[in-house]
C-alpha positions in Angstrom: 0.0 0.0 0.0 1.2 3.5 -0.6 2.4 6.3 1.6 -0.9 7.7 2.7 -3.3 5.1 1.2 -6.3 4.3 3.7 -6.8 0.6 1.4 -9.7 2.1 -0.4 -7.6 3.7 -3.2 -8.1 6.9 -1.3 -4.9 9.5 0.1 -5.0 10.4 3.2 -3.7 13.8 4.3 -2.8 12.5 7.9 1.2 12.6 7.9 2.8 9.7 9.7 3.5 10.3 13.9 6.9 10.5 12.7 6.5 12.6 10.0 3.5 15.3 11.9 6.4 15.3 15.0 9.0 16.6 12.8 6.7 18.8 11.6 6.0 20.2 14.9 9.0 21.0 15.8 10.1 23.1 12.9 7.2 24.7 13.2 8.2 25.6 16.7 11.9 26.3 16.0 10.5 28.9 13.3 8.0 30.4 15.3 11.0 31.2 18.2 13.8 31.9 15.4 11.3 34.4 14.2 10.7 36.0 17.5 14.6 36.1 18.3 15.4 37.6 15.0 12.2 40.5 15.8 14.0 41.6 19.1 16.5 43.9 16.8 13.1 45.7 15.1 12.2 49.6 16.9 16.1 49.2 19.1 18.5 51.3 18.0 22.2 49.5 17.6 23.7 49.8 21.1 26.5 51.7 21.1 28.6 49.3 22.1 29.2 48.3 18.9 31.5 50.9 18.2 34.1 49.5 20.3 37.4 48.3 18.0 38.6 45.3 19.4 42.4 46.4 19.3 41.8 49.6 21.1 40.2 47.5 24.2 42.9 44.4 23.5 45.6 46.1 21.8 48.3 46.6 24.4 50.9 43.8 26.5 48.3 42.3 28.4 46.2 41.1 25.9 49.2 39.9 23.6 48.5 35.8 23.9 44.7 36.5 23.2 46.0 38.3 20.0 48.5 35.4 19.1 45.6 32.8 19.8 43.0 34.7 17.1 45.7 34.8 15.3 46.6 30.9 15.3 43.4 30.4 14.6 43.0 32.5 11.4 39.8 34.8 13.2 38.3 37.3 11.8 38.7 40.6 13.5 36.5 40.2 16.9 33.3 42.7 17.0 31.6 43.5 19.8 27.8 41.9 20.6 27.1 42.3 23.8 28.2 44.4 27.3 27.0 44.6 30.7 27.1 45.0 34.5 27.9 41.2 35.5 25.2 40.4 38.1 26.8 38.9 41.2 24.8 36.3 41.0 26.6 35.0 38.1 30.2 34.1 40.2 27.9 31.3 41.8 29.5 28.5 40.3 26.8 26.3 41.4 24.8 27.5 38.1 27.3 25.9 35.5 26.5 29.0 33.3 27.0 32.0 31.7 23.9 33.8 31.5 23.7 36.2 28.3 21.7 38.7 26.5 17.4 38.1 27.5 15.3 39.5 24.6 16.2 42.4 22.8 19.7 43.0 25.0 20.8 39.6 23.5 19.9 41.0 19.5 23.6 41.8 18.2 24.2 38.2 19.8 21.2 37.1 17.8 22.3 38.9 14.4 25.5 37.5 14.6 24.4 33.7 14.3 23.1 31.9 10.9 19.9 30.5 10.7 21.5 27.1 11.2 23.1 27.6 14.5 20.4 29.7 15.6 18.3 26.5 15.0 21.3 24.6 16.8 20.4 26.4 19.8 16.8 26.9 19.9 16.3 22.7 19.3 19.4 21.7 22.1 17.2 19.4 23.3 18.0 17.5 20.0 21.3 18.8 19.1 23.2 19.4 22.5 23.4 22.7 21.6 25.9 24.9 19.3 29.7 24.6 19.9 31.5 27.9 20.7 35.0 28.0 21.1 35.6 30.8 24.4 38.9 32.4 24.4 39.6 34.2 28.1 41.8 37.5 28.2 44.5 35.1 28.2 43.9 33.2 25.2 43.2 30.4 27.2 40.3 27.8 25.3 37.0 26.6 27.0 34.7 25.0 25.1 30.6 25.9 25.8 27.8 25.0 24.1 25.2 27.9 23.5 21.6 27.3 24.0 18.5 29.0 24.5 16.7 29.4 27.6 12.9 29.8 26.4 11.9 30.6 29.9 13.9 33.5 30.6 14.7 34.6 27.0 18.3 34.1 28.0 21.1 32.7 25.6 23.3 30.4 28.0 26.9 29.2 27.7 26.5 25.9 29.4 29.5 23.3 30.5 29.8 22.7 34.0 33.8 21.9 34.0 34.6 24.9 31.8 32.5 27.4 33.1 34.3 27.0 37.0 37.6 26.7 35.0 36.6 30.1 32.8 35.3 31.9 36.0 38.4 31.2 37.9 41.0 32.0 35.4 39.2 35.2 35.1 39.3 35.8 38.5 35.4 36.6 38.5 34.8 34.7 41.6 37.5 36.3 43.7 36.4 39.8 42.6 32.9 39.4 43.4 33.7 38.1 47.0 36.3 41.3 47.2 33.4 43.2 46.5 34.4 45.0 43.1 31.7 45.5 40.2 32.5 43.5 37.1 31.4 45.0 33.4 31.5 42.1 30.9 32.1 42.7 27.2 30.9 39.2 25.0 32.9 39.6 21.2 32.1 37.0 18.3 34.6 35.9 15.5 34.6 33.4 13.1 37.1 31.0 12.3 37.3 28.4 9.4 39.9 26.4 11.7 37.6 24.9 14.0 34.4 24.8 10.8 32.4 22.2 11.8 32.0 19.4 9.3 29.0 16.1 8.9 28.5 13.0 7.1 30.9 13.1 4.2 32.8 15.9 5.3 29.8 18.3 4.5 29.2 21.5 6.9 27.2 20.0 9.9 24.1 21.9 11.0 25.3 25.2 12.8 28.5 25.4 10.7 27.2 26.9 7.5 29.1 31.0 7.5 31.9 31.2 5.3 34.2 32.4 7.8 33.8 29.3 10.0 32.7 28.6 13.0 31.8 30.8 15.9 33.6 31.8 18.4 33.6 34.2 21.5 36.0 36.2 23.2 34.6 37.7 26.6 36.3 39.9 29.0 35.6 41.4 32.3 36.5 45.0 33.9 36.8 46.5 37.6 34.4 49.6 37.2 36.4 50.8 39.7 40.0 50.2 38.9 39.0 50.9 35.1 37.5 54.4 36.2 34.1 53.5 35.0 32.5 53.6 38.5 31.3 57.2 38.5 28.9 56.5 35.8 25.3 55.0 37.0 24.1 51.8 35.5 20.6 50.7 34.9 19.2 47.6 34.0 18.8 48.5 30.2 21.4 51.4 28.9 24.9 51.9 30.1 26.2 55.6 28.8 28.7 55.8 25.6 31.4 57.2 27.9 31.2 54.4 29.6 31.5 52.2 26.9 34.7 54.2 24.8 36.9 54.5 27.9 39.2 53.4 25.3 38.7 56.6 23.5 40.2 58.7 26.1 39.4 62.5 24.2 36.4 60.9 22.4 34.1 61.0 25.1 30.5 61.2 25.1 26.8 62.0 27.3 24.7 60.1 25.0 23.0 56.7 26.6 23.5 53.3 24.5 20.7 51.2 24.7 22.1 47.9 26.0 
């Protein structure tokens, strides 16, 4: 009998459990990739994306994260996402980095393909998207990015590597000391860590033509860095806060974050 014949010569319209599952769920990943990707409509690009990558990591102390993009043939890093950390975060009993929420995570959103966007929105199916983290360091943890529907948080999740990440950074020591953390999340891509399938095709999630993503994310002292004296809300951080880097290019107008 044929796909969809009911034995009386007659097609039937009723797909298959299988088939009507599968349909299901794409319809679900669609409905949430659409909503992600509608985040970015009536916000104005945060001004955080002005930041240049070597003014904030040109100098010695950021010299092995250079050599590691480097290594790893990146393209140049691009800022998608900054922020007050929450204390709450150097809890290492969470396992997690916690990430944008809505339209504060949209540059995150804009910088994914539709693939790995679907990577993370169906983790429940595909373990979630690979991304390579490189510390200020250049030291390598590996995460995998989902999508919290819940909270409308992206999350970096990886138990081992998130403890290992937090205490190379010194984030947990710092928040028990007290001092005020500002996080700065920048993408890249990379065609040395391009994800490949059966037969050596891209695999779902690795379909840019720059490669694979990847993340670099640092963390300030508002204090030490001088950025304390500006107030903080819990949607817009000011320019000036965000171009200490541009020491006589300072500015009063509020970023939407």
């Amino acid at each position: 009998m044929s796909s969809g014949d009911n034995g009386s010569g007659v097609f039937s319209s009723v797909k298959p459990p299988a088939e009507e599952k599968e349909a299901r769920r794409l319809r679900s990943n669609g409905a949430w990739k659409a909503e992600l990707r509608g985040f970015g409509s009536g916000h104005a690009p945060a001004n955080y994306l002005k930041l240049r990558f070597d003014d904030v990591c040109g100098g010695d102390g950021c010299a092995a994260l250079r050599a590691e993009l480097a290594a790893l043939g990146a393209t140049a890093p691009s800022c998608v996402y900054a922020r007050k950390l929450p204390a709450a975060q150097a809890d290492l009993r969470h396992g997690r980095l916690s990430v944008g929420g809505k339209h504060l995570g949209r540059h995150i959103t804009e910088a994914l393909t539709d693939g790995e966007l679907d990577a993370i929105i169906d983790d429940d199916r595909t373990g979630g998207l690979d991304v390579l983290v490189l510390g200020r360091d250049g030291q390598r943890y590996g995460f995998k990015c989902v999508y919290a529907e819940d909270t409308g948080f992206y999350r970096l999740t990886g138990a081992a590597e998130y403890e290992r990440f937090m205490a190379d950074s010194n984030v947990v020591k710092d928040v028990e000391e007290g001092k005020e953390l500002f996080m700065e999340l920048w993408a890249f891509r990379t065609p040395a860590l391009r994800r490949k399938g059966g037969g050596g095709r891209p695999s779902v999630g690795g379909d840019h033509p720059d490669g694979a993503l990847g993340m670099v994310i640092l963390f300030f002292d508002l204090d030490a860095d001088g950025l304390g004296d500006e107030l903080f809300d819990d949607d817009s951080i000011t320019i000036k806060q965000l171009l200490r880097h541009y020491p006589n290019k300072g500015s009063e107008e509020e970023a939407t974050n």
